[in-house]
KOLTI-597308 format. One record per residue: residue in one letter; x, y, z of N, C-alpha, C in turn. Coordinates in steps of 0.001 Angstrom, whole numbers, padded with zeros to 6 digits, always signed. Atoms other than C-alpha are relative to their C-alpha. Example, Ala and Ser with C-alpha at 12.3 -4.5 7.8 and 13.67 -1.06 7.14 Angstrom:
BEGIN
A+000890-001190+000000+012300-004500+007800+000900+001200+000000 S-000820-001190-000060+013670-001060+007140-000770+001090+000730 
***
This chain:
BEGIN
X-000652+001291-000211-013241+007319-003531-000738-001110-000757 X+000100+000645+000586-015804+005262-004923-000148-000085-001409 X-000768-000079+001483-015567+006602-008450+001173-000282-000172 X-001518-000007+000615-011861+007303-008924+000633-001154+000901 X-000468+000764-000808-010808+004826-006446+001572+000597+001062 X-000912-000621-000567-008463+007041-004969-000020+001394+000754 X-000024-001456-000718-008482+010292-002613+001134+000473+000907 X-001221-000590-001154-006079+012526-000525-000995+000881+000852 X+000751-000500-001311-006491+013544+002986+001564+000615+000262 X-001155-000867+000069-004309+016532+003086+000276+000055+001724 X-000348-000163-001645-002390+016566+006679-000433-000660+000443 X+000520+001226-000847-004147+013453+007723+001327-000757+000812 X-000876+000639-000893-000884+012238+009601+001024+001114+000493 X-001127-000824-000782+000585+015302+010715+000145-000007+001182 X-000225+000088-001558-000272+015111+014387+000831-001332-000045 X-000248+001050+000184+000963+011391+013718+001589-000297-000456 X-001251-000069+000676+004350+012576+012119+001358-000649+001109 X-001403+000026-000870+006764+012458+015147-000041-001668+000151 X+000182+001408-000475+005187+008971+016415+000219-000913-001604 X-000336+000866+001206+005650+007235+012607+001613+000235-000099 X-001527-000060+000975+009197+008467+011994+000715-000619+001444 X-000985+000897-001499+010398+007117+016219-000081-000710-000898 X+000280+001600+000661+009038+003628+014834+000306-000783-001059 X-000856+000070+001294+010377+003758+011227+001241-000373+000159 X-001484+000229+000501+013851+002094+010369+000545+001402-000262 X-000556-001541+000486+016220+005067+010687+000914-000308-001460 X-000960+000094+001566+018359+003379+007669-001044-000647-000501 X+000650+000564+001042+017107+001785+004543+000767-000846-000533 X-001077+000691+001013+018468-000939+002328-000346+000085-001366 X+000165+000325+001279+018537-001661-001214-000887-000627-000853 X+001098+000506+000568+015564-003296-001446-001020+000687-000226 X+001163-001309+000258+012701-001231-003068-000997+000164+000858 X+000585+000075-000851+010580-002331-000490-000178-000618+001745 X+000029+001164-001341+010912-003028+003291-000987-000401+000515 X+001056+000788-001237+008234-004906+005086-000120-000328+000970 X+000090+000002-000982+007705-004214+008218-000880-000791+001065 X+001337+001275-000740+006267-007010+010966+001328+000234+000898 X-000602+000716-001972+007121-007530+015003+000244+001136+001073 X-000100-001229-000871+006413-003901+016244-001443+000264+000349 X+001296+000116-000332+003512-003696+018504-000353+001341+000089 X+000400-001236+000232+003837+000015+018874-000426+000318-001484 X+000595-000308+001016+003421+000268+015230-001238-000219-000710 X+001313+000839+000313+000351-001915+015204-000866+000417+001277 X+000958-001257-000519-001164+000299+017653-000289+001332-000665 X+000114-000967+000889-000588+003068+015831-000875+000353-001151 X+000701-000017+001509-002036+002118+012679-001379-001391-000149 X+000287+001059+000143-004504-000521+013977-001999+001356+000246 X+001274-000636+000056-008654+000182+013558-000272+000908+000427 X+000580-000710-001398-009286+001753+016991+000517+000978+000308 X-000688-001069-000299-006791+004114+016597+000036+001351-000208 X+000370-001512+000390-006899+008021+016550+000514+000080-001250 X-000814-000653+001123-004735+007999+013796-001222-000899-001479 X+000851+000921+001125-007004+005190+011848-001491+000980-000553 X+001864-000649+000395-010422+006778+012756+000219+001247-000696 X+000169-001593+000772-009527+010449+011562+000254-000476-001669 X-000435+000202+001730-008691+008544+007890-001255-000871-000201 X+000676+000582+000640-011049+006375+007554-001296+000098+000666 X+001114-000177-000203-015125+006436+007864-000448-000989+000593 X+000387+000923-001356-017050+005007+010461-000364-001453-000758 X+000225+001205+000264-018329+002245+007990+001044-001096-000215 X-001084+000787+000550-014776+000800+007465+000499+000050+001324 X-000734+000158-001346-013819+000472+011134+000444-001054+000423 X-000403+001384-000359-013391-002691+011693+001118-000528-000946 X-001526+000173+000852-010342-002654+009035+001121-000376+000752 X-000952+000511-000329-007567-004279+010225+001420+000271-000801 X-001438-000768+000337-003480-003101+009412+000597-001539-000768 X-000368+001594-000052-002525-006874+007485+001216+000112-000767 X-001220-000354+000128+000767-005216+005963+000139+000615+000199 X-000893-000859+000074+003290-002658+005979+001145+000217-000400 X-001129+000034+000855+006130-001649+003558+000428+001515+000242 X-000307-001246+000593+007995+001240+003352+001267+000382-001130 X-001153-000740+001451+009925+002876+000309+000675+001077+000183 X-001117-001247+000126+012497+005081+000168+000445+000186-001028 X-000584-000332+001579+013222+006493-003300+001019+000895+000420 X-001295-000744-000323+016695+008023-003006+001155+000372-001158 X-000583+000108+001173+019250+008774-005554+000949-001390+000021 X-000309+001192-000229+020947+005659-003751-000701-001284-000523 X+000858+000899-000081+018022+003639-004017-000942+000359-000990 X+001230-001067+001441+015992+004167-007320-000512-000859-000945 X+000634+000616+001019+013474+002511-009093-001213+000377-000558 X+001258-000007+000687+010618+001999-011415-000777-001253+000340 X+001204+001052-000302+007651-000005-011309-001076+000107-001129 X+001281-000362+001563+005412-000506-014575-001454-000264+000815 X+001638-000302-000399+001566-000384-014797-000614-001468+000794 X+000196+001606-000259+000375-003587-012624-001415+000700+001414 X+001242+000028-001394-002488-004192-009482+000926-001287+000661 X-000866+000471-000864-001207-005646-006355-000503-001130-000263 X+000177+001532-000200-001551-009642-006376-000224-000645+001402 X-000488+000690-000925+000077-010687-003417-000599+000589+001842 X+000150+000167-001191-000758-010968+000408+000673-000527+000854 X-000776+000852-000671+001273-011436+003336-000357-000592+000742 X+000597+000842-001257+000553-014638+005533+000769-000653+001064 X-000742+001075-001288+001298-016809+008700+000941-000862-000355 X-000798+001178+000123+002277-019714+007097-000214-000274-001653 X+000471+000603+001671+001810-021728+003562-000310-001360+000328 X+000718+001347-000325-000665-023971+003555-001047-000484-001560 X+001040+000448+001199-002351-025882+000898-001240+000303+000167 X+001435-000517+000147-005752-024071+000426-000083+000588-001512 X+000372+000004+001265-007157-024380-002422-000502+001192-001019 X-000057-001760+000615-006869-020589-004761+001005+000405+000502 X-000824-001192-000177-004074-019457-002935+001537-000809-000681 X-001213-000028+000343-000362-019306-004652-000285+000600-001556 X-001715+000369-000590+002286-018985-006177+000270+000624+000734 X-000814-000756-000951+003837-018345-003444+001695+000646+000292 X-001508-000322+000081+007083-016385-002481+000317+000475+001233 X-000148-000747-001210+008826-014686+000570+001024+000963-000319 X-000775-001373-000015+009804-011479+000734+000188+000793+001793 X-000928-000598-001993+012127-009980+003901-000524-000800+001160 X+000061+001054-001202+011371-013162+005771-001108-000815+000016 X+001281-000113-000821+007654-012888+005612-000859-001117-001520 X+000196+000927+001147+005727-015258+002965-001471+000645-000054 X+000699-000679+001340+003430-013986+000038-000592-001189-000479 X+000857+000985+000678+000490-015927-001625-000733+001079-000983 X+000972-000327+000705-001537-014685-004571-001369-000604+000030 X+001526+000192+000127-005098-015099-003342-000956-000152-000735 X+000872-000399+001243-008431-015214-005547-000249+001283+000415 X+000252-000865-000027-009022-011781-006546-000645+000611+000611 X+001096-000172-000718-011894-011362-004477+000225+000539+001122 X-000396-000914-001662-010008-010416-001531+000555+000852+000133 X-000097-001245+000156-008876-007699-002881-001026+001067-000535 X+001238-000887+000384-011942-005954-003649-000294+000691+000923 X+000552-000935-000551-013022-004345-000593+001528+000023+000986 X-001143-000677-000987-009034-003998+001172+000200+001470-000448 X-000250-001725+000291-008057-000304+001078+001469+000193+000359 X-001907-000266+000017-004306+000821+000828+000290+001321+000570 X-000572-001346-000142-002940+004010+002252+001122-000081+000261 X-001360-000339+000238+000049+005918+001860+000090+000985+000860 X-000342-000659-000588+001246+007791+004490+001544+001095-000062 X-000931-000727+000735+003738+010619+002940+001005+000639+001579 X-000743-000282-000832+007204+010977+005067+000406+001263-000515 X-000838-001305+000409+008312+013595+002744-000862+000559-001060 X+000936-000983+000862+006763+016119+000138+000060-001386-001450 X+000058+001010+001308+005982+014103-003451-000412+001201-000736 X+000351-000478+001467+006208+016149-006753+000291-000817-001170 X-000205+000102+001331+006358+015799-010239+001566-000322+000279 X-001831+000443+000035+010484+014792-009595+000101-001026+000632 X-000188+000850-001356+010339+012457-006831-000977-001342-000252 X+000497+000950+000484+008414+009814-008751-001027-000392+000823 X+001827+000425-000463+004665+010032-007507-000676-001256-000484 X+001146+001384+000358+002253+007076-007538-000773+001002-000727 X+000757-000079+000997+000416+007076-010590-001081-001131-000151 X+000999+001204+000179-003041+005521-011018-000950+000478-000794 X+000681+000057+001209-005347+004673-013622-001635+000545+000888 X+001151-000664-000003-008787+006526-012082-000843-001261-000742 X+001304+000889+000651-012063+004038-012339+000857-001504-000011 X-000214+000818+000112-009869+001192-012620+000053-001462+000960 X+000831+000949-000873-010552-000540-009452-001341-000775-000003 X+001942+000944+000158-014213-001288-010675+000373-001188-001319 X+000100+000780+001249-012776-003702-013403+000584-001362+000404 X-000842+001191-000493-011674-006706-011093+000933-000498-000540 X-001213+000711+000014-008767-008666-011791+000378+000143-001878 X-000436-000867+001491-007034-006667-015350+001252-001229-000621 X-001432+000384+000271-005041-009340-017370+000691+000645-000643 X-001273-000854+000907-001694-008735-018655-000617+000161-002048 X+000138-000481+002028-002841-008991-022590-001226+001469+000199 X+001062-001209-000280-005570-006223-021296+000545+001551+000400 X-001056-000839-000704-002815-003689-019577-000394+001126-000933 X+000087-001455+000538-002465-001368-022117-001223+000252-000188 X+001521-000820+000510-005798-000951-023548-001101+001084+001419 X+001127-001445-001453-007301+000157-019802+001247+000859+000395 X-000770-000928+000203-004739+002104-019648-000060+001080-001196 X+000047-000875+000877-005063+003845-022781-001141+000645+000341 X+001097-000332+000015-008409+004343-022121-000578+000287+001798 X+000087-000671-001256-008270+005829-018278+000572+000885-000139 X-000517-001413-000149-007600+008882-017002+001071-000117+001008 X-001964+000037-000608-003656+009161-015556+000082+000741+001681 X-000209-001137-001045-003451+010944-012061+000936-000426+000611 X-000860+000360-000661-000321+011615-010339-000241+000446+001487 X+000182-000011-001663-000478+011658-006522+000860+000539+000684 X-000657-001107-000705+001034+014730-005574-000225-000074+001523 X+000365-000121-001302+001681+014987-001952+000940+000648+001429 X-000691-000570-001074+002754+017383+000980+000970-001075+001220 X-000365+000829-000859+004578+015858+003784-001224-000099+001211 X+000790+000054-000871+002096+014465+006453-001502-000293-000941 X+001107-000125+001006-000419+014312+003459-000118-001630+000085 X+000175+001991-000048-002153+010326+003300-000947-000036-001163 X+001156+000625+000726-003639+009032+000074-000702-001571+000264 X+000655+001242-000198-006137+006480+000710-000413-000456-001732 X+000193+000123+001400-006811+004156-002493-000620-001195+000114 X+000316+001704+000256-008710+000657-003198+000896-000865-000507 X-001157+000897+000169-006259-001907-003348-000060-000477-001220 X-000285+000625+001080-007066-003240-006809+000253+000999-001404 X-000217-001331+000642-006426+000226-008325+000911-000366-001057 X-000952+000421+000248-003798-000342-011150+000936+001785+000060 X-001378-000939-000268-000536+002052-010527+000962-000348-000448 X-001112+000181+000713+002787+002534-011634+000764+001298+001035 X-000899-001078-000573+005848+004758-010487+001230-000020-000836 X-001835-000415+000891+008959+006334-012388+001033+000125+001045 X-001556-000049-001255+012745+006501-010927-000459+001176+000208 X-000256-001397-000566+012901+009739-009025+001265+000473-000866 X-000701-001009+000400+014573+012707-010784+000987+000629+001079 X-000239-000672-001019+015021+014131-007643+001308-000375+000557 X-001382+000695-001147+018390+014180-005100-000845+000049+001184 X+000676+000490-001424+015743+014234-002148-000362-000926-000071 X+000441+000965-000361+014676+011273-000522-001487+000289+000009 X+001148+000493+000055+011067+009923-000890-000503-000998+001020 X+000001+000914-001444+009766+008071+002346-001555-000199-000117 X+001303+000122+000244+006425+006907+001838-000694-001531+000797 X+000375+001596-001253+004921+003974+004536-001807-000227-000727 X+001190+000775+000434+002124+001846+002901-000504-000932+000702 X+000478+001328-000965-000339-000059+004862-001163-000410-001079 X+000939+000982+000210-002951-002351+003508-000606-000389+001041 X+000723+000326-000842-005832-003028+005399-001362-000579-000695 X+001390+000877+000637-008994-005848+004957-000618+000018+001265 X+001374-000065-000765-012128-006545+006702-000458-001717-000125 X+000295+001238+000475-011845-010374+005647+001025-000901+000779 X-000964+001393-001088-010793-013627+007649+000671-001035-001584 X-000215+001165+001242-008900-015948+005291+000068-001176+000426 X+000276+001344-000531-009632-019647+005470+001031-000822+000650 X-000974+001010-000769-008099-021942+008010+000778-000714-000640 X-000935-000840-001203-005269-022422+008674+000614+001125-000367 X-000421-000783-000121-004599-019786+007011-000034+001177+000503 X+000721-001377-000414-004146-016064+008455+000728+001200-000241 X-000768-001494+000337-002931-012177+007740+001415-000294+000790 X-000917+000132-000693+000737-012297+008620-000051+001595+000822 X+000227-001543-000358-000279-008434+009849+001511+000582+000442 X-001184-001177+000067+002233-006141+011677+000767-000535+001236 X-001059+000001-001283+003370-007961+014926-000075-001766-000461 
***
């Protein structure tokens, strides 16, 4: 993890399977990504203290906190791409003039700030796999090492890219890759006619300055 910035924890949510898919939206919409907030069972589920947290993550990262949740459904309905990029954005309480954070935007209700980079350095991302991921079904792809190069501009893209190593993020069902949030990734349309169900949480260890705060999961 702290080389490649990325690892799989094979079957890390299988006991966990039945209780994620109750709590999950049984439909999906058209939007590539839903964002999930105002379910307290789900923020038990996936919150520090939890069986399902501690068996993924190491005792020094315990105090991690759940401060989004999205999930994707790649479908032949629903089908996209996503070029080579690192996440920006954070979801918060409110929008408040503090000085580093924006532009801001809102997505499925919930409002988005681009932070200073910095606070994405020690959040950690996992992917909790609803369904199998191959080579068809348009796996997360990430650039290996590229989390150690803080904040990658766009005129820079290709070149660390050319010059990393590619891994696709094959994954069983019940399978969870954990990854450092400033990782850069990408994803192709799905080939596939199966559905792709993949629930992403983001989790930090950092207070953000008054008044602002994590819009988290409830």
């Amino acid at each position: 993890m702290k080389e490649h910035g990325a690892c799989l924890i094979k079957g890390g949510a299988d006991p966990f399977l039945d209780a994620f898919e109750s709590l999950l939206p049984p439909e999906h919409d058209e939007r590539p990504g839903l964002r999930l907030r105002g379910d307290c069972d789900l923020q038990q589920l996936l919150c520090a203290r939890s069986e399902f947290s501690q068996s993924i993550f190491p005792s020094e990262i315990s105090d991690y906190q759940p401060v989004r949740a999205i999930l994707f459904n790649k479908s032949p309905e629903n089908n996209w791409s996503l070029g080579w990029h690192q996440d920006r954005t954070v979801a918060v309480n409110s929008r408040e003039n503090v000085a580093g954070f924006g532009p801001w935007t809102v997505k499925n209700n919930i409002i988005h700030a681009e932070p200073p980079f910095s606070y994405f350095q020690n959040m950690i991302t996992i992917r909790v796999h609803l369904d199998s991921v191959t080579q068809h079904n348009a796996p997360l792809r990430v650039a290996l090492g590229s989390h150690l190069l803080g904040k990658v501009e766009q005129d820079q893209l290709d070149l660390v890219i050319q010059n990393s190593r590619i891994h696709d993020c094959l994954a069983a069902r019940g399978d969870v890759w954990v990854y450092a949030t400033p990782i850069l990734h990408c994803s192709e349309k799905s080939s596939s006619s199966n559905c792709r169900r993949v629930l992403q949480v983001d989790y930090s260890d950092q207070i953000l300055p008054a008044p602002l705060d994590w819009a988290g999961l409830v």
